[in-house]
C-alpha positions, -999 to +999 in steps of 0.1 A: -187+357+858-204+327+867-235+305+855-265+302+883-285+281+866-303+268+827-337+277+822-355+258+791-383+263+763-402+239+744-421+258+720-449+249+697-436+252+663-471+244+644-468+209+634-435+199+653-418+214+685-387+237+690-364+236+718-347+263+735-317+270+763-314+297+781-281+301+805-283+325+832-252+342+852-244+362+878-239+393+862-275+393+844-259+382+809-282+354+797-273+333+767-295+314+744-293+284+720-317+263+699-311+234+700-346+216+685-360+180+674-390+174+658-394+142+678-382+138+716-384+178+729-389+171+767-356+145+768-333+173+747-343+198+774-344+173+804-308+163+796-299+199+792-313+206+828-291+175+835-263+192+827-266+224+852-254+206+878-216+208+865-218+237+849-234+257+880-206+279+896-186+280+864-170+303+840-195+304+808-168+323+788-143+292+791-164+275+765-141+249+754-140+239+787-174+239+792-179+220+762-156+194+774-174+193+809-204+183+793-188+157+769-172+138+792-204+137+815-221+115+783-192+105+766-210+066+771-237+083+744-220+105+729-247+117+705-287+119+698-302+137+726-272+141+744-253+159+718-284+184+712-285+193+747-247+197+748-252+219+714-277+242+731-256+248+761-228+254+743-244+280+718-258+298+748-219+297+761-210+315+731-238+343+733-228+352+767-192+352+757-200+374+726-222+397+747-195+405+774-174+417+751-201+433+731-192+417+698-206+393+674-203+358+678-185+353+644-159+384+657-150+356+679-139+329+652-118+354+626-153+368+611-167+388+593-165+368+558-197+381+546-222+409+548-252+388+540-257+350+528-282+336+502-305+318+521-330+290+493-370+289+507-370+252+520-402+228+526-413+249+493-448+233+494-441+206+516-455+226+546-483+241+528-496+205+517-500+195+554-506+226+574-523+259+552-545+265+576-519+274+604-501+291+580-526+309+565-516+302+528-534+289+499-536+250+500-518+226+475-545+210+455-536+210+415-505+210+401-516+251+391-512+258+429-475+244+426-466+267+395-484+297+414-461+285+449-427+291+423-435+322+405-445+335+441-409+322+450-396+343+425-421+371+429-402+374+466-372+372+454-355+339+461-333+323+439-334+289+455-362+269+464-360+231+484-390+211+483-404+170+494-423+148+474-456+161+472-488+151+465-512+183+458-552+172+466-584+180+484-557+171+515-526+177+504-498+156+514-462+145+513-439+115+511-428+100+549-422+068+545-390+071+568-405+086+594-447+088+591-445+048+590-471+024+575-471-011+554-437-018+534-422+018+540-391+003+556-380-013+527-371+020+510-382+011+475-401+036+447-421+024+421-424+038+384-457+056+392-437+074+422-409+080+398-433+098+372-449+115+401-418+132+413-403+139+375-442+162+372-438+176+407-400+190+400-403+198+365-436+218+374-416+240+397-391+242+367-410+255+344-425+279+372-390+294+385-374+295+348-337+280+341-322+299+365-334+297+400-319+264+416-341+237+431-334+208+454-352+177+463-354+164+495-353+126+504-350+123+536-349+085+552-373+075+525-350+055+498-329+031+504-295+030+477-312+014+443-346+034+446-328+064+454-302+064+424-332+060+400-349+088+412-314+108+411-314+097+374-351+109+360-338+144+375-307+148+354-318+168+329-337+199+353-305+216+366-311+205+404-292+223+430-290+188+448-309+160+457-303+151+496-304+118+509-301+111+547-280+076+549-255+061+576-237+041+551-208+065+532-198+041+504-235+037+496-240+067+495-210+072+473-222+050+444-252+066+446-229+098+436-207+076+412-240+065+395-259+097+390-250+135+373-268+154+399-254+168+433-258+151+461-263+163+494-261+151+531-251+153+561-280+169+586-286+137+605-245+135+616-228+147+647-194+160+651-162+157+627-157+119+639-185+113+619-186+133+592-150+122+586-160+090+571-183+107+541-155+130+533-128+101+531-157+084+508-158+112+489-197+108+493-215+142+489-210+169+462-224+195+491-223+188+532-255+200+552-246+204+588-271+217+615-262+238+637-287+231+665-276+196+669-235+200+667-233+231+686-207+264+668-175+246+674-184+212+664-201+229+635-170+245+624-146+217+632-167+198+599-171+230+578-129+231+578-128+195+575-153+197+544-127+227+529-095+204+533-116+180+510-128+207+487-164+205+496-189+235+504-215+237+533-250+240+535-262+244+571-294+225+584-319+251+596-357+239+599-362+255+630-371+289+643-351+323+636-330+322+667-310+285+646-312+309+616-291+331+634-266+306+642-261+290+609-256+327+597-227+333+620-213+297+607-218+312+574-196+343+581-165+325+598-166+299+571-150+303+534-167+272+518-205+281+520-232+267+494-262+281+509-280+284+536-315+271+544-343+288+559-385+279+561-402+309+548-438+293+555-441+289+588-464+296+620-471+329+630-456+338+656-421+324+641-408+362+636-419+372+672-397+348+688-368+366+684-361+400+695-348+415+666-363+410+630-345+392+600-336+413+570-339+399+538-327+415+509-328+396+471-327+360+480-303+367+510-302+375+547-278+404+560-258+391+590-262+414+624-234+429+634-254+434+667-239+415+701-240+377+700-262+361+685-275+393+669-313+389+688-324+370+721-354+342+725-386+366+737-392+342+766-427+358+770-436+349+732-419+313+741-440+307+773-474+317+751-471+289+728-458+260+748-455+226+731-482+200+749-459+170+762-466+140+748-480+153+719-466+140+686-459+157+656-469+159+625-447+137+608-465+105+628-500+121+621-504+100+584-492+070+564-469+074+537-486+073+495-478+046+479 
């Protein structure tokens, strides 16, 4: 078998894009990967195209190899961009592989761990406060409309919920310093009103799940080390599942862990075990998030055996479309140190139709396909209906960060 050439899908995703691979060969076998950023679609899937030209005429089932290939063409920049597109190849790669043999990805890798994995309901609110109307829910405009968001968490029962800083109102809203921009936001500060907002905001969702359900607070790039560690602190007492804070510094992010008594997670924004190697040493996170889409399956399970050897479980990244789901699922079932997984249960609505095969949820988890790779394929006609516009940015950049 040999690849003929990579085909690619930039999908519009509502308020941010997805990005998609597909890897054609000579047998009709086509393999797909995600392998999405919210931010730069049309360079991922311009360097993936980049990339056909070694891999034409080669064996797709010699992944490694493949991999390799691909690494040493931009070993100079080894990650950002060029490790997405390297991680959408190489999941395609492992599709195809999986398909010609008409087994499972994870049967590949010493799986099946698991039957199903609990999966938490992430962006709980945060995507309703910015974008109801695409997803046809009810907006975010009292603190009520946050209790009714948790009970309907539990009402569907999920026993996990992640969620932003947000600001219910006429327009709803969220926290983005770190990315949405504005006056001041770089210096990564909170004040005491933002401190009192965010202790009312989790402790409404608290009392709305009961003591049971976990919760998590998201972050992001928005705190720098003191600002962060204060928030961590007015949280102690509500039985978070985590609080996750994106940072490229380790030991800072390690006294934020020393100085605080709830979990801390990280990890999403790091590529490969060289770099993930450093947190671990640092002892810096209580849970690691990896994503999926970014490090490609190998790489991916290179830092969930790394985390293991340092006794710390994994949470993959998965704020992307059901076709990422379905990788950090197969992750999940070669891996004996899971958390959770993540998954966005508000989204747009054509999410579900994007993938060939629908998602089966069953009490707060997802039941793993046994079905052929991946367990569904990208429905490239669903894909090509909803093109993301290039040049278009997304909705992260559309607003200025609350002070």
């Amino acid at each position: 078998m040999k690849i003929t050439h990579i085909d690619t899908f930039v999908v519009d995703a509502g308020w941010r894009p997805w990005q998609f691979v597909a890897v054609r060969t000579d047998e009709g076998i086509t393999g797909y990967g995600e392998c999405s950023d919210g931010r730069m679609p049309y360079s991922i899937v311009g360097t993936a195209k980049e990339f056909e030209a070694i891999l034409k005429n080669q064996d797709p089932c010699a992944v490694e190899a493949r991999y390799w290939d691909m690494y040493r063409m931009a070993r100079q920049s080894p990650g950002g961009i060029a490790a997405k597109a390297i991680a959408g190849i190489e999941l395609a790669l492992w599709d195809i592989k999986a398909k010609s043999l008409n087994v499972p990805v994870y049967e590949l890798l010493g799986g099946p761990l698991r039957t199903r994995q609990r999966v938490y309901w992430s962006h709980c609110g945060s995507s309703r406060a910015g974008n109801h109307e695409i997803l046809g829910t009810p907006q975010i405009r009292t603190w009520d409309d946050i209790t009714n968001l948790g009970k309907e968490v539990v009402a569907r029962g999920f026993t996990a919920l992640k969620t932003n800083i947000v600001f219910p109102g006429e327009v709803a809203s969220t926290y983005r310093g770190g990315f949405g921009g504005g006056e001041g936001t770089t210096d990564g500060n909170v004040t005491n009103e933002l401190l009192d907002h965010i202790r009312t905001l989790i402790g409404t969702f608290r009392d709305a799940v009961g003591p049971y359900v976990d919760i998590a607070l998201d972050l992001n790039f928005n705190f720098r080390t003191e600002a962060a560690t204060r928030i961590c602190r007015i949280l102690e007492d509500l039985r978070m599942m985590w609080v996750e804070i994106d940072m490229y510094e380790p030991d800072a992010l390690r006294e934020i862990r020393d100085a605080v008594a709830v979990p801390v997670c990280s990890g999403e924004n790091l590529f490969t075990s060289r770099e993930y190697r450093r947190y671990f040493e640092a002892r810096s996170m209580d849970v690691c998030m990896v994503d999926v889409p970014w490090n490609g399956f190998a790489n991916s399970r290179r830092v969930v055996e790394m985390a293991e050897t340092f006794e710390v479980n994994c949470a993959p990244h998965n704020y992307y479309s059901h076709l990422s789901t379905l990788h950090s699922l197969h992750l999940c079932n070669i891996s004996p140190n899971i958390r959770i997984c993540e998954i966005d249960i508000d989204d747009v609505p054509w999410k579900d139709d994007l993938v060939t095969e629908p998602l089966d949820f069953d009490s707060g988890c997802v039941v793993i396909p046994d079905r052929p790779g991946w367990g569904a394929d990208l429905n490239e006609e669903i894909a090509r209906q909803h093109v993301w516009k290039p040049g278009r940015l997304p909705g992260y950049w559309s607003g200025r960060a609350k002070k």
